[in-house]
PDB file of N, CA, C and O in Angstrom:
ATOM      1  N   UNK A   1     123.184 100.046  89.721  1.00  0.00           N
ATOM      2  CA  UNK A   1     121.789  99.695  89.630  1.00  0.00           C
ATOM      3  C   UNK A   1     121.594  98.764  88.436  1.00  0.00           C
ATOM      4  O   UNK A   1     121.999  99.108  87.325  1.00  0.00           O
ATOM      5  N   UNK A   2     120.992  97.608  88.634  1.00  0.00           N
ATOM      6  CA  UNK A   2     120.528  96.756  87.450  1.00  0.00           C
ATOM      7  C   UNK A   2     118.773  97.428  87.268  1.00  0.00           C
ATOM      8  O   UNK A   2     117.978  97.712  88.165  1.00  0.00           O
ATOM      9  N   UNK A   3     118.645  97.500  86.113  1.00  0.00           N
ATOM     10  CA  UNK A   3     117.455  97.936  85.677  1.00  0.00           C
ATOM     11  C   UNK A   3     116.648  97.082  84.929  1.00  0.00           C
ATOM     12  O   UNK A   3     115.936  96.176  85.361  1.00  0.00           O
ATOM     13  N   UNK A   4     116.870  97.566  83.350  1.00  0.00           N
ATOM     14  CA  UNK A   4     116.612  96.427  82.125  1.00  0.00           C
ATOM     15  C   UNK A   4     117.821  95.563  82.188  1.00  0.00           C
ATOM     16  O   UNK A   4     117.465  94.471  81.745  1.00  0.00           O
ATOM     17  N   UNK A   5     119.217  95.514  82.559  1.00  0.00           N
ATOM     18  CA  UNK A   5     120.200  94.779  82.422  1.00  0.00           C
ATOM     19  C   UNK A   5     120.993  94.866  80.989  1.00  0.00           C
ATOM     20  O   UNK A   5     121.538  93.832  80.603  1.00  0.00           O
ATOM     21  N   UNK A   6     121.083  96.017  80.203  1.00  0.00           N
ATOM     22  CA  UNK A   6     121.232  96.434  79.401  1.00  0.00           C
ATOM     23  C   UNK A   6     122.859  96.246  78.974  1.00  0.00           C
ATOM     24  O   UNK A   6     123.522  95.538  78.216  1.00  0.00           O
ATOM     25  N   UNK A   7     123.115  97.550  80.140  1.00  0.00           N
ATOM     26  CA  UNK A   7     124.170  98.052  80.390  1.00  0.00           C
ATOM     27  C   UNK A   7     125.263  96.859  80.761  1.00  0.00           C
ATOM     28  O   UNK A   7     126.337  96.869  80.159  1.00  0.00           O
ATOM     29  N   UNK A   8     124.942  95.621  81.951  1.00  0.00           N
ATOM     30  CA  UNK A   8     125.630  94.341  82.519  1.00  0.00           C
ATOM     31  C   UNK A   8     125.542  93.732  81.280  1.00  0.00           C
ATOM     32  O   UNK A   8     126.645  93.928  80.771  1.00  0.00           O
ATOM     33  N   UNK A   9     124.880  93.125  80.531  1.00  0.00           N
ATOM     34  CA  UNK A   9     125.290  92.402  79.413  1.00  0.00           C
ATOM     35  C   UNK A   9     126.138  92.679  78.706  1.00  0.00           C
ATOM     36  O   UNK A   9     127.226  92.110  78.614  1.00  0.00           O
ATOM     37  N   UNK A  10     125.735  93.642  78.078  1.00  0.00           N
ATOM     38  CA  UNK A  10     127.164  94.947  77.168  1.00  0.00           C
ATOM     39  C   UNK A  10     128.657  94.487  77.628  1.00  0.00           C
ATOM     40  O   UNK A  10     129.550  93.883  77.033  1.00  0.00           O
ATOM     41  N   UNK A  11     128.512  95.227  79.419  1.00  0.00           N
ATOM     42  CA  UNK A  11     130.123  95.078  79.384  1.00  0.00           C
ATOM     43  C   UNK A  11     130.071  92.799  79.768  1.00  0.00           C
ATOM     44  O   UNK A  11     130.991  91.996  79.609  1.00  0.00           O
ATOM     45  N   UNK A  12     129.165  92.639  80.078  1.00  0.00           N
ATOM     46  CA  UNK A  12     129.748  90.776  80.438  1.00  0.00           C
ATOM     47  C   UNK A  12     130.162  90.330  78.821  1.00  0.00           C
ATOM     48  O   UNK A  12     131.112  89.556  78.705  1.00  0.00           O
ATOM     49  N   UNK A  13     129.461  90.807  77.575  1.00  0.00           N
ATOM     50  CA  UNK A  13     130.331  89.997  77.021  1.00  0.00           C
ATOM     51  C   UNK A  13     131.618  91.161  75.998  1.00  0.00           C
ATOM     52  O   UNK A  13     132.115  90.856  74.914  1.00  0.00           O
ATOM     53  N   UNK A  14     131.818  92.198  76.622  1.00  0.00           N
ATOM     54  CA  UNK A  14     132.959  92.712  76.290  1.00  0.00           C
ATOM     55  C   UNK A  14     134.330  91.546  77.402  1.00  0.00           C
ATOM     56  O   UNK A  14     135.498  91.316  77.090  1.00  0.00           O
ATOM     57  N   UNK A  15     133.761  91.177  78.347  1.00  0.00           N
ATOM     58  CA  UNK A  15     134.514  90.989  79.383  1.00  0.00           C
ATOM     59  C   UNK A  15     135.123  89.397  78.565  1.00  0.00           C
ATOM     60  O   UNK A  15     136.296  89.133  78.303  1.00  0.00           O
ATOM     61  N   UNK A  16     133.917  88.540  78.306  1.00  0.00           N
ATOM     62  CA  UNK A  16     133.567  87.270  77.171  1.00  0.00           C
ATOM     63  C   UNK A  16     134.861  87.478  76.347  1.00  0.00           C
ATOM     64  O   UNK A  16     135.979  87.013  76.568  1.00  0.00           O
ATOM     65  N   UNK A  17     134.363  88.443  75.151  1.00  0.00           N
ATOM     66  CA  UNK A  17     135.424  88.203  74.057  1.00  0.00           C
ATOM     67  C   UNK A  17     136.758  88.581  74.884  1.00  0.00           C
ATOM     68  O   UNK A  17     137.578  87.663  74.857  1.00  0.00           O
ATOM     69  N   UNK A  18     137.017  89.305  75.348  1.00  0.00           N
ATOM     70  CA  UNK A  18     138.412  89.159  76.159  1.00  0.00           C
ATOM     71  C   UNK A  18     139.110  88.203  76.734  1.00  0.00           C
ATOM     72  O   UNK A  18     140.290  88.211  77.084  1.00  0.00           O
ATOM     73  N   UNK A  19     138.046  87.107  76.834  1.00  0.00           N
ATOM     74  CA  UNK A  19     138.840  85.962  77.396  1.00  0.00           C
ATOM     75  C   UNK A  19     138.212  84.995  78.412  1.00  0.00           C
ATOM     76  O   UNK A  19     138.024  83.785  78.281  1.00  0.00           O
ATOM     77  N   UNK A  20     137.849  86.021  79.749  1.00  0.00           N
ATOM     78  CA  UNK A  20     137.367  85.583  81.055  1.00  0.00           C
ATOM     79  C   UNK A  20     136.006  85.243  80.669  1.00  0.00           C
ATOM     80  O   UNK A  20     135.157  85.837  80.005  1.00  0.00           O
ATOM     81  N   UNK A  21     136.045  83.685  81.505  1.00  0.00           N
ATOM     82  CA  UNK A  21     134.985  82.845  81.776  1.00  0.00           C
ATOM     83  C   UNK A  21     133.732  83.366  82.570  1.00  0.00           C
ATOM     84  O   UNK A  21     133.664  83.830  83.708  1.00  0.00           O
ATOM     85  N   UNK A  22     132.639  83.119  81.502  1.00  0.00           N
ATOM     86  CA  UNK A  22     131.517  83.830  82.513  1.00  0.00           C
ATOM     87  C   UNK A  22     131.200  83.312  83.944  1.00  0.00           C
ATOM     88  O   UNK A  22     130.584  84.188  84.552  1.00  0.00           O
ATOM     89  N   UNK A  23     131.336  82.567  84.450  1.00  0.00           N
ATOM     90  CA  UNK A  23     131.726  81.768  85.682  1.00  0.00           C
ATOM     91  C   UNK A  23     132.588  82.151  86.101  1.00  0.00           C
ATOM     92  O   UNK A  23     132.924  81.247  86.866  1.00  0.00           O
ATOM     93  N   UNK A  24     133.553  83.197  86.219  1.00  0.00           N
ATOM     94  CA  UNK A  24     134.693  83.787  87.136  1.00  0.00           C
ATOM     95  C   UNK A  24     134.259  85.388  87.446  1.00  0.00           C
ATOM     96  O   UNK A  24     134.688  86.227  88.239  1.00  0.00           O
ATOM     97  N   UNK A  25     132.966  85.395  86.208  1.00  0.00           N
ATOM     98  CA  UNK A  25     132.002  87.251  86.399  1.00  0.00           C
ATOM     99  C   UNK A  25     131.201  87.476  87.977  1.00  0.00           C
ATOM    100  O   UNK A  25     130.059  87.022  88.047  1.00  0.00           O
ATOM    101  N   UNK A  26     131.613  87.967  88.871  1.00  0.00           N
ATOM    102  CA  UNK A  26     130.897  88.624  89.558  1.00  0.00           C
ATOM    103  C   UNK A  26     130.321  90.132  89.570  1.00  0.00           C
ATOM    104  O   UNK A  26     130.895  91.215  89.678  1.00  0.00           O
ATOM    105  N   UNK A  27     128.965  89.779  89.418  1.00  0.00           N
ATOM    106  CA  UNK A  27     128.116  91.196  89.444  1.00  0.00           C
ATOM    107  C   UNK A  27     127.893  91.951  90.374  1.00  0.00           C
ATOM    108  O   UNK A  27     126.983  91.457  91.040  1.00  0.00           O
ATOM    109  N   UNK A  28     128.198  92.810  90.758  1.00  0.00           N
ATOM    110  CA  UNK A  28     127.954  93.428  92.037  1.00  0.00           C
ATOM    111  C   UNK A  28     127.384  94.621  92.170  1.00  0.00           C
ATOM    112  O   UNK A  28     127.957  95.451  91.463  1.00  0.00           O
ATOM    113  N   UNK A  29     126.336  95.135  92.890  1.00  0.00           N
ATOM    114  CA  UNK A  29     125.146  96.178  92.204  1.00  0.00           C
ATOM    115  C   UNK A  29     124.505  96.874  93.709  1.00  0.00           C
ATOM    116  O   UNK A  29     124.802  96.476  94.836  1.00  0.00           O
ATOM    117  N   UNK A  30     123.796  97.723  93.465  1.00  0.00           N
ATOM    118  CA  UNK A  30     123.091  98.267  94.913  1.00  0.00           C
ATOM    119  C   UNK A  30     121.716  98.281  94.583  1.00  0.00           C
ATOM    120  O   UNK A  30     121.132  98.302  95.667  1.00  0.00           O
ATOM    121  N   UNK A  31     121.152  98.281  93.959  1.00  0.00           N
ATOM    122  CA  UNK A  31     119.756  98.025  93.702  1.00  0.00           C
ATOM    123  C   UNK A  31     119.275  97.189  92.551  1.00  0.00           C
ATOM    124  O   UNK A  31     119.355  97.651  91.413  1.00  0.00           O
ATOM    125  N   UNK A  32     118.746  95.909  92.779  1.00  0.00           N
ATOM    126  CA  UNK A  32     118.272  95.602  91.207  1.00  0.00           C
ATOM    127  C   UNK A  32     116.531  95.416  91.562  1.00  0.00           C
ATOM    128  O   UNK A  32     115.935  95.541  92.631  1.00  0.00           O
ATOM    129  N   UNK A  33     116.007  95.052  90.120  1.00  0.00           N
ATOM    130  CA  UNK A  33     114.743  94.975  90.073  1.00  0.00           C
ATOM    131  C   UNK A  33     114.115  93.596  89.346  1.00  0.00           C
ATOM    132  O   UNK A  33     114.661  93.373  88.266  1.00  0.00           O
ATOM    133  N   UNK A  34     113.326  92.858  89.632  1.00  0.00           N
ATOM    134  CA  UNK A  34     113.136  91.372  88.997  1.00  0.00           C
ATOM    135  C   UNK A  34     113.487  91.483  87.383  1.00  0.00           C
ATOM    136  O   UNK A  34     114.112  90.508  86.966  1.00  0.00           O
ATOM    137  N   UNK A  35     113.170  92.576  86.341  1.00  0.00           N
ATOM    138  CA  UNK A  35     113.331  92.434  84.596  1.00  0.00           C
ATOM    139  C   UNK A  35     114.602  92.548  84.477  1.00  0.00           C
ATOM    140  O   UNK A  35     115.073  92.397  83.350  1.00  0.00           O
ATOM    141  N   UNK A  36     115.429  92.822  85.521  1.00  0.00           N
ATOM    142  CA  UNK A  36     117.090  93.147  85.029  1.00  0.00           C
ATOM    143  C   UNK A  36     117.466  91.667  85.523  1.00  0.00           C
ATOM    144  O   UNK A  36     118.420  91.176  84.919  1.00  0.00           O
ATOM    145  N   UNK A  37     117.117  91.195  86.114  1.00  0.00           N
ATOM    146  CA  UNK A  37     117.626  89.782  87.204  1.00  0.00           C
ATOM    147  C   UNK A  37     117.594  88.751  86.328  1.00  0.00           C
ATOM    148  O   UNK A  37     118.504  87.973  86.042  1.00  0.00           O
ATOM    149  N   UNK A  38     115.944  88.821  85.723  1.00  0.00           N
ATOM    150  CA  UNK A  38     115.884  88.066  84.822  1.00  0.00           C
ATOM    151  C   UNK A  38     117.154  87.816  83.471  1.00  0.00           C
ATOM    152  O   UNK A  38     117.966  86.892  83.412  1.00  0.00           O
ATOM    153  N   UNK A  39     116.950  89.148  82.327  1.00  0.00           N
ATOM    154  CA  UNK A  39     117.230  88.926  82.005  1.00  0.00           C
ATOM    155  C   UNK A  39     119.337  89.012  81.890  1.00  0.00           C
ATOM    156  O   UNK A  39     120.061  89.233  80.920  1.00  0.00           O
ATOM    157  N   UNK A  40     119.676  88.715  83.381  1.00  0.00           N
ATOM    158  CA  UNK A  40     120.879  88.290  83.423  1.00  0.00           C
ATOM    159  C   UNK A  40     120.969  86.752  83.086  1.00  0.00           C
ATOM    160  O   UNK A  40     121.620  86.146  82.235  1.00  0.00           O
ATOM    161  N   UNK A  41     120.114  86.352  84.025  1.00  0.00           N
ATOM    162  CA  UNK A  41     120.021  85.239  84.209  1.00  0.00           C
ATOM    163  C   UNK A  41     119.944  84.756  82.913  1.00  0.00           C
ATOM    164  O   UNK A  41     120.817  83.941  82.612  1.00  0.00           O
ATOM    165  N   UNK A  42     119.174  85.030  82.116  1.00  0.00           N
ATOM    166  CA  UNK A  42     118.505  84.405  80.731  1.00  0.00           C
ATOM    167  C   UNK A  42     120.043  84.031  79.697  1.00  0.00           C
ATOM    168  O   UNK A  42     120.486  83.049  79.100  1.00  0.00           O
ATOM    169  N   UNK A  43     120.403  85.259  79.905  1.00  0.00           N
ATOM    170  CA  UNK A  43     121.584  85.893  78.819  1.00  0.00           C
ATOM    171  C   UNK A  43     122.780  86.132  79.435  1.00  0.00           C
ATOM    172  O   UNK A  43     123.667  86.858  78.988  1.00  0.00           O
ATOM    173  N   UNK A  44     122.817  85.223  80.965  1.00  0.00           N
ATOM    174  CA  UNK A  44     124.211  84.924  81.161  1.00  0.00           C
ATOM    175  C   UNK A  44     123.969  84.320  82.402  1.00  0.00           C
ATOM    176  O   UNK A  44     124.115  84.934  83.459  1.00  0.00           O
ATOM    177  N   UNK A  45     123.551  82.974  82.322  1.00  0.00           N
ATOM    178  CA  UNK A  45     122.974  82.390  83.219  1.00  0.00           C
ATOM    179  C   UNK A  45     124.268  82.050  84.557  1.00  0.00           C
ATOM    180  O   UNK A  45     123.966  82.005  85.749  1.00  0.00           O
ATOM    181  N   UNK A  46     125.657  81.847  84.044  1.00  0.00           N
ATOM    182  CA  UNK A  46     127.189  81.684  85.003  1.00  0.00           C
ATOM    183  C   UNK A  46     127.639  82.921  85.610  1.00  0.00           C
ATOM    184  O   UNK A  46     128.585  83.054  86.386  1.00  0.00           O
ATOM    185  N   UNK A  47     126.926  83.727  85.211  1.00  0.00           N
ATOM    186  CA  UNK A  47     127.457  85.132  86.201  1.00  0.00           C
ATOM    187  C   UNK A  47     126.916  85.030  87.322  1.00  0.00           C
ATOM    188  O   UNK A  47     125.723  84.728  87.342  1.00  0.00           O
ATOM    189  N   UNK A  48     127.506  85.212  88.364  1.00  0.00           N
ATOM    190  CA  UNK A  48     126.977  85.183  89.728  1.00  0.00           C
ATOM    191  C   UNK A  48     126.219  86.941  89.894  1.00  0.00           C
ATOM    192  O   UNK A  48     126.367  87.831  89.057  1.00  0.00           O
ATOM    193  N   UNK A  49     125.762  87.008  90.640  1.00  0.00           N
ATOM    194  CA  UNK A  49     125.162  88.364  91.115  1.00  0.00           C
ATOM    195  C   UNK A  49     124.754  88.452  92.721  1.00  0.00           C
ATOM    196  O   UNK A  49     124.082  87.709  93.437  1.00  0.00           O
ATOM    197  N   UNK A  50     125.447  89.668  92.960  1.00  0.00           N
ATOM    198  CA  UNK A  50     125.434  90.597  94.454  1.00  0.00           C
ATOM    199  C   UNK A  50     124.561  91.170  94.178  1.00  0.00           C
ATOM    200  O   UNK A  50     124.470  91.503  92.996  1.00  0.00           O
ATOM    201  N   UNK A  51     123.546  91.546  95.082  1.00  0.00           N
ATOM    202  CA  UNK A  51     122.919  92.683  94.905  1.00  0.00           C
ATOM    203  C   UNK A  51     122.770  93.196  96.803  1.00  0.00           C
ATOM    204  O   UNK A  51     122.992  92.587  97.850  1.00  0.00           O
ATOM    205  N   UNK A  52     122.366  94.371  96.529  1.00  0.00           N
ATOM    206  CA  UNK A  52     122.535  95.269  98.578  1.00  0.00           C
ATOM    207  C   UNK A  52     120.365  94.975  98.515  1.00  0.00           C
ATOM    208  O   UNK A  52     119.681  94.501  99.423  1.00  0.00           O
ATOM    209  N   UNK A  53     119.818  95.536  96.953  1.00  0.00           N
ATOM    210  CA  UNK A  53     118.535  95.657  97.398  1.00  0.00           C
ATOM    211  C   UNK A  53     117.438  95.201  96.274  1.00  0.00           C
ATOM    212  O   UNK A  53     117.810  95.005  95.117  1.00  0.00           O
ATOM    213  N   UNK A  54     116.820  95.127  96.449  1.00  0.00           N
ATOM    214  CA  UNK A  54     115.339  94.524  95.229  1.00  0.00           C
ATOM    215  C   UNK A  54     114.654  94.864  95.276  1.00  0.00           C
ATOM    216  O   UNK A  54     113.888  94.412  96.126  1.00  0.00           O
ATOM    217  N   UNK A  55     114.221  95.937  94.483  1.00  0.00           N
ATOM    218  CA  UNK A  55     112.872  97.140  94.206  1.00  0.00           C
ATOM    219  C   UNK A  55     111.458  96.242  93.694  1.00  0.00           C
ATOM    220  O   UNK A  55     111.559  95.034  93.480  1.00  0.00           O
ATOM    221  N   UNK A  56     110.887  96.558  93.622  1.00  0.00           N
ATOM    222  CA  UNK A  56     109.369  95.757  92.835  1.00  0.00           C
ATOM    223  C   UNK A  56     109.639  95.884  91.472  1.00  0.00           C
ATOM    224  O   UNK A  56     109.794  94.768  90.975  1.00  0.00           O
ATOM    225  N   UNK A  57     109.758  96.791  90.666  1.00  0.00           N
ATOM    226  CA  UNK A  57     109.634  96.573  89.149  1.00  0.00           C
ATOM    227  C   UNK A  57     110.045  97.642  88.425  1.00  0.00           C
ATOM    228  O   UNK A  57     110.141  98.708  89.033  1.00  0.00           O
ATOM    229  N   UNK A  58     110.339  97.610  87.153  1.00  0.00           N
ATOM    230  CA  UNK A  58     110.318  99.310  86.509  1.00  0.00           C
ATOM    231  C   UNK A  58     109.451  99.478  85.466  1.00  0.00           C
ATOM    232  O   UNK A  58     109.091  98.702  84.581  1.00  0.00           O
ATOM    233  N   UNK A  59     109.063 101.054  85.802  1.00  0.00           N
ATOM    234  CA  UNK A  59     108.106 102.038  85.220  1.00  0.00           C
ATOM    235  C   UNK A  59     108.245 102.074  83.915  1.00  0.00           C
ATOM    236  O   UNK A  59     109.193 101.736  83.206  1.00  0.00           O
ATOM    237  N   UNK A  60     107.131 102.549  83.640  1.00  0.00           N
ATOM    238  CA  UNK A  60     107.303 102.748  82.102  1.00  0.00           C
ATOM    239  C   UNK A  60     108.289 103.382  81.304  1.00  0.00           C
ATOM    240  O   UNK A  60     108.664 103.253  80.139  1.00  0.00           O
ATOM    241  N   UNK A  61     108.721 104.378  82.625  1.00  0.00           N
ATOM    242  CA  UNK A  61     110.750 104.871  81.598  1.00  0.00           C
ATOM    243  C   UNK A  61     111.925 103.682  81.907  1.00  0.00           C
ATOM    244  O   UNK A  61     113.111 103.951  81.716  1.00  0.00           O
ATOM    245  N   UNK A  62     111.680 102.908  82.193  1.00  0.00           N
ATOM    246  CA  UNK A  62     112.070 101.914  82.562  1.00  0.00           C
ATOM    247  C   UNK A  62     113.454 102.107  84.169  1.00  0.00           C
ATOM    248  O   UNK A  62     114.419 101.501  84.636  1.00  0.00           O
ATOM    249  N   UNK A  63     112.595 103.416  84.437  1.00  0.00           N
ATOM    250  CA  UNK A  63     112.856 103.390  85.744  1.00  0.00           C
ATOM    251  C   UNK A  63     112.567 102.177  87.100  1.00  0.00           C
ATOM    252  O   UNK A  63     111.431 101.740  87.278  1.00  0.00           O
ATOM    253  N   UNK A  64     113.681 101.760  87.932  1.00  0.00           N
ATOM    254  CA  UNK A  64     113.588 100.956  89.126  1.00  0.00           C
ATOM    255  C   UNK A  64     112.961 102.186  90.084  1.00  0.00           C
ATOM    256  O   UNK A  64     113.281 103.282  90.544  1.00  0.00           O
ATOM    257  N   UNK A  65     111.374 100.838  90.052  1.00  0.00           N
ATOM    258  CA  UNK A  65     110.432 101.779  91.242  1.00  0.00           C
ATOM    259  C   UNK A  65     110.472 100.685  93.011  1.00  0.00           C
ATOM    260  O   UNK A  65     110.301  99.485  93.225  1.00  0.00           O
ATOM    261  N   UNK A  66     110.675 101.466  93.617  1.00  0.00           N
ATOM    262  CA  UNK A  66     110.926 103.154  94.209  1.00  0.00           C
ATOM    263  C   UNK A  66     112.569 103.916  93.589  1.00  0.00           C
ATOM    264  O   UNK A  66     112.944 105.086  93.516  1.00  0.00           O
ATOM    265  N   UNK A  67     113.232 102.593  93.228  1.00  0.00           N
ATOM    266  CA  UNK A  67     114.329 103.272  92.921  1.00  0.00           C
ATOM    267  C   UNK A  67     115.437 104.449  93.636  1.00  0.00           C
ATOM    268  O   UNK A  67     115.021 105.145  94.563  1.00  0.00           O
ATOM    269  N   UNK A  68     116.691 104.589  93.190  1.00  0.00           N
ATOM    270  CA  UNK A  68     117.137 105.936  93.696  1.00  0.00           C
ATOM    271  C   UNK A  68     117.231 106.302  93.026  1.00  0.00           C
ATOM    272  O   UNK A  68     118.450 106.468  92.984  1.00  0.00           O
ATOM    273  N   UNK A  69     116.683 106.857  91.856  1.00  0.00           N
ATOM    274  CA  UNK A  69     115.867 107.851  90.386  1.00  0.00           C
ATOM    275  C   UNK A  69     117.140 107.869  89.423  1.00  0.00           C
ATOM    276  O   UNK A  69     118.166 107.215  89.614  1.00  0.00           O
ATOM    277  N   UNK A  70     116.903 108.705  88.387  1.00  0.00           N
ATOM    278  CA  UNK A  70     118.373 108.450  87.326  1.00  0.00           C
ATOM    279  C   UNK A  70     119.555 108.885  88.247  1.00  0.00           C
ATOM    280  O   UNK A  70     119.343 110.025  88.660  1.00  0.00           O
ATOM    281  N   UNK A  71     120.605 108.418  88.660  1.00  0.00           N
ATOM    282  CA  UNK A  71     121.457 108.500  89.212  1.00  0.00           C
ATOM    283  C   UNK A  71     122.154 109.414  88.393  1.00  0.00           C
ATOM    284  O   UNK A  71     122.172 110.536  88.900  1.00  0.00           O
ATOM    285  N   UNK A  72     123.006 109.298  86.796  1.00  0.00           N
ATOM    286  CA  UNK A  72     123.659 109.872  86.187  1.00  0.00           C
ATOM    287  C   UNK A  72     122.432 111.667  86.170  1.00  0.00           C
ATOM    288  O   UNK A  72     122.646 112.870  86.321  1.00  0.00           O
ATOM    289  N   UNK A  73     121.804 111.212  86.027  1.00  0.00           N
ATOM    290  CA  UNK A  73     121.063 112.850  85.852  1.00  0.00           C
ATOM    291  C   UNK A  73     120.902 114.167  87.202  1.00  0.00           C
ATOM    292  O   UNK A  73     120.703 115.378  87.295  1.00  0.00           O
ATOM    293  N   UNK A  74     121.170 112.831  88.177  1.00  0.00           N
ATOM    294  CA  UNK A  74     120.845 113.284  89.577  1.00  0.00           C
ATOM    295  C   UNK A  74     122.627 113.874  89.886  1.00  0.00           C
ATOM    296  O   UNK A  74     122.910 114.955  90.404  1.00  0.00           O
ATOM    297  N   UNK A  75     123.308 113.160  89.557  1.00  0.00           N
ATOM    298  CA  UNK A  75     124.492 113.379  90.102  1.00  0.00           C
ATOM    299  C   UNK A  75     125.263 114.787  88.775  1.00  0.00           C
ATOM    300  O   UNK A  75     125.700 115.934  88.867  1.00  0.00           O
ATOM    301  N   UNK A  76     125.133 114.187  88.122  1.00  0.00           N
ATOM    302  CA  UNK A  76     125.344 115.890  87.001  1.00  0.00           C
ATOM    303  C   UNK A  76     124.416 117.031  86.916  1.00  0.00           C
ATOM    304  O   UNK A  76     124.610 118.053  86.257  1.00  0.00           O
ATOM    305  N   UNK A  77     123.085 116.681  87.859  1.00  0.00           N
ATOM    306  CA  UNK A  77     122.041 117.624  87.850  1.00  0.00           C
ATOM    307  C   UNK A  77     122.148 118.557  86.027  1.00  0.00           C
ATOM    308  O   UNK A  77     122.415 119.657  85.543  1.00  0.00           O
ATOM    309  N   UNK A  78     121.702 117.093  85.606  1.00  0.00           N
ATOM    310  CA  UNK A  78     121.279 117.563  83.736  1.00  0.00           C
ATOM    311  C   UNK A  78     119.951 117.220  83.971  1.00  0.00           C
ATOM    312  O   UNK A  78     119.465 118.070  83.226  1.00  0.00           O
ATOM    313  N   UNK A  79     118.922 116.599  84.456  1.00  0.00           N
ATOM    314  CA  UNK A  79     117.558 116.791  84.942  1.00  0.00           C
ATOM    315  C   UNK A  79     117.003 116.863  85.960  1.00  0.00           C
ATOM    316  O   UNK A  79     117.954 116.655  86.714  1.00  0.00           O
ATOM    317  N   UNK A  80     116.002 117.029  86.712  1.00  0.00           N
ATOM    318  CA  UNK A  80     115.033 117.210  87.755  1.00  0.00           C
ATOM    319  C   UNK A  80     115.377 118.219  88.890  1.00  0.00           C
ATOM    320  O   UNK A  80     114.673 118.499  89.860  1.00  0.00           O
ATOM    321  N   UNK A  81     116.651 118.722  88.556  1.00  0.00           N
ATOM    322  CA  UNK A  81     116.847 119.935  89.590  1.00  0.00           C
ATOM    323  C   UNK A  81     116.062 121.238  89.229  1.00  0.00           C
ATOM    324  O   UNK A  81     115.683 122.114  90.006  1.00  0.00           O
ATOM    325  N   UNK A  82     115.889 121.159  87.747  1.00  0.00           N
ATOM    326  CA  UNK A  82     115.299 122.118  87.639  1.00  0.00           C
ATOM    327  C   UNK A  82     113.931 122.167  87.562  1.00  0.00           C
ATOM    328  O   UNK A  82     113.189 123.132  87.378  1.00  0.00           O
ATOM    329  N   UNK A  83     113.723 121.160  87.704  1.00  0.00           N
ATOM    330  CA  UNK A  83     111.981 120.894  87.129  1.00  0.00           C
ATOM    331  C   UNK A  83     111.614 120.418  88.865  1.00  0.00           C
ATOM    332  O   UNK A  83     110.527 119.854  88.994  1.00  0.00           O
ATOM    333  N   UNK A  84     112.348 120.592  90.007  1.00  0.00           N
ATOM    334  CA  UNK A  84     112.211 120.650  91.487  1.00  0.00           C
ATOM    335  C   UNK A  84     111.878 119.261  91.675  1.00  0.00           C
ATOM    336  O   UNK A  84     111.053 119.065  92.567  1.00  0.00           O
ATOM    337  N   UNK A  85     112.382 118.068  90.957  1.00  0.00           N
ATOM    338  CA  UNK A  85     112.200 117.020  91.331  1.00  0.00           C
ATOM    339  C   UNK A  85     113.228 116.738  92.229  1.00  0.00           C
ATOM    340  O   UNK A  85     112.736 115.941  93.028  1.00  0.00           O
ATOM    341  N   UNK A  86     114.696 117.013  92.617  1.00  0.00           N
ATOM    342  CA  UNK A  86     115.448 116.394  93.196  1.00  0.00           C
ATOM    343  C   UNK A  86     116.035 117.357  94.138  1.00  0.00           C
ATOM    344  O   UNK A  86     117.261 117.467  94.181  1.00  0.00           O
ATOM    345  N   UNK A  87     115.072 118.255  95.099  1.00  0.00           N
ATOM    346  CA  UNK A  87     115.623 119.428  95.742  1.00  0.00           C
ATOM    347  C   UNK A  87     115.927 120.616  95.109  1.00  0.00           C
ATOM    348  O   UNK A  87     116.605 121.228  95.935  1.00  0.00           O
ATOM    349  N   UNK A  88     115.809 121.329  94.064  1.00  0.00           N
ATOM    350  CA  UNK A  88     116.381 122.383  93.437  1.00  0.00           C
ATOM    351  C   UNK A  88     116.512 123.751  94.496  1.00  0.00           C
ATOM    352  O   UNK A  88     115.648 124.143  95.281  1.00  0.00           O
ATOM    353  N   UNK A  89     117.568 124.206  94.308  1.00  0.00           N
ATOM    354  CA  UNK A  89     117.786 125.137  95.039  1.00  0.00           C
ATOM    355  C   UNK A  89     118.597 124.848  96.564  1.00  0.00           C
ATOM    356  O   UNK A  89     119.139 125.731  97.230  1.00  0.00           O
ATOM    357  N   UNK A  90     118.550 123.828  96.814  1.00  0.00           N
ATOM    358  CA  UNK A  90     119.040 123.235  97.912  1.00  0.00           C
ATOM    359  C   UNK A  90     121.044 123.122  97.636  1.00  0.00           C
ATOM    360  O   UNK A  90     121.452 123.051  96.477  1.00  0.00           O
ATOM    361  N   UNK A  91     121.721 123.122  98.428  1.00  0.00           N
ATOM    362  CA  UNK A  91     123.312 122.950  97.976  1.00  0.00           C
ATOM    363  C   UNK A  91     123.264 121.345  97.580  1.00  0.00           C
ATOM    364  O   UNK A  91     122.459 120.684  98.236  1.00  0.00           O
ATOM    365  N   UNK A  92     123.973 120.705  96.664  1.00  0.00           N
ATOM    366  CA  UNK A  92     124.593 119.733  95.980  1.00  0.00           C
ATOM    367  C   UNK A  92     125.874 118.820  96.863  1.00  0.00           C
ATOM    368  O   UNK A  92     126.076 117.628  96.635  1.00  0.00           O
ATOM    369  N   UNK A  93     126.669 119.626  97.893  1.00  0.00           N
ATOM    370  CA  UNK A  93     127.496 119.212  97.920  1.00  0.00           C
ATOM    371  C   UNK A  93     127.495 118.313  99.181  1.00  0.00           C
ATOM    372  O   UNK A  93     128.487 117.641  99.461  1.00  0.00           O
TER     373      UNK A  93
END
């Protein structure tokens, strides 16, 4: 998921000082949202980018709305299982 684009910058220019040309970076993602797009674009304008989908915008947690919600929280169920946001009580597997 591209969000704020936080996270893609971070590792594009870990990828940078290593060597590889930002023009050989392909991004490849399942949901982004126009403020993450942007600021790829802005702050690494030669990276190409895949994306599967394009949400409208993110929320004030800087959640992608409609989004598929915090993924890392959803998938370690460290939030909203218990607070019955993401099925609680239902099997996981």
């Amino acid at each position: 998921m591209l969000a704020t684009g936080g996270s893609a910058l971070m590792a594009i220019e870990v990828l940078k000082k290593a060597g590889v040309k930002e023009e050989n970076i392909l991004f490849i993602n399942v949901v982004s949202c126009p403020e993450g797009l942007k600021a790829l674009a802005d702050k690494a304008p030669l990276v190409r980018i895949l994306t599967c989908g394009l949400d409208t915008h993110l929320n004030q947690a800087k959640f992608i709305v409609p989004g598929l919600g915090d993924f890392g929280d959803r998938y370690y169920g460290t939030f909203g299982y218990a607070e019955g946001l993401w099925g609680a009580g239902r099997s996981r597997i």
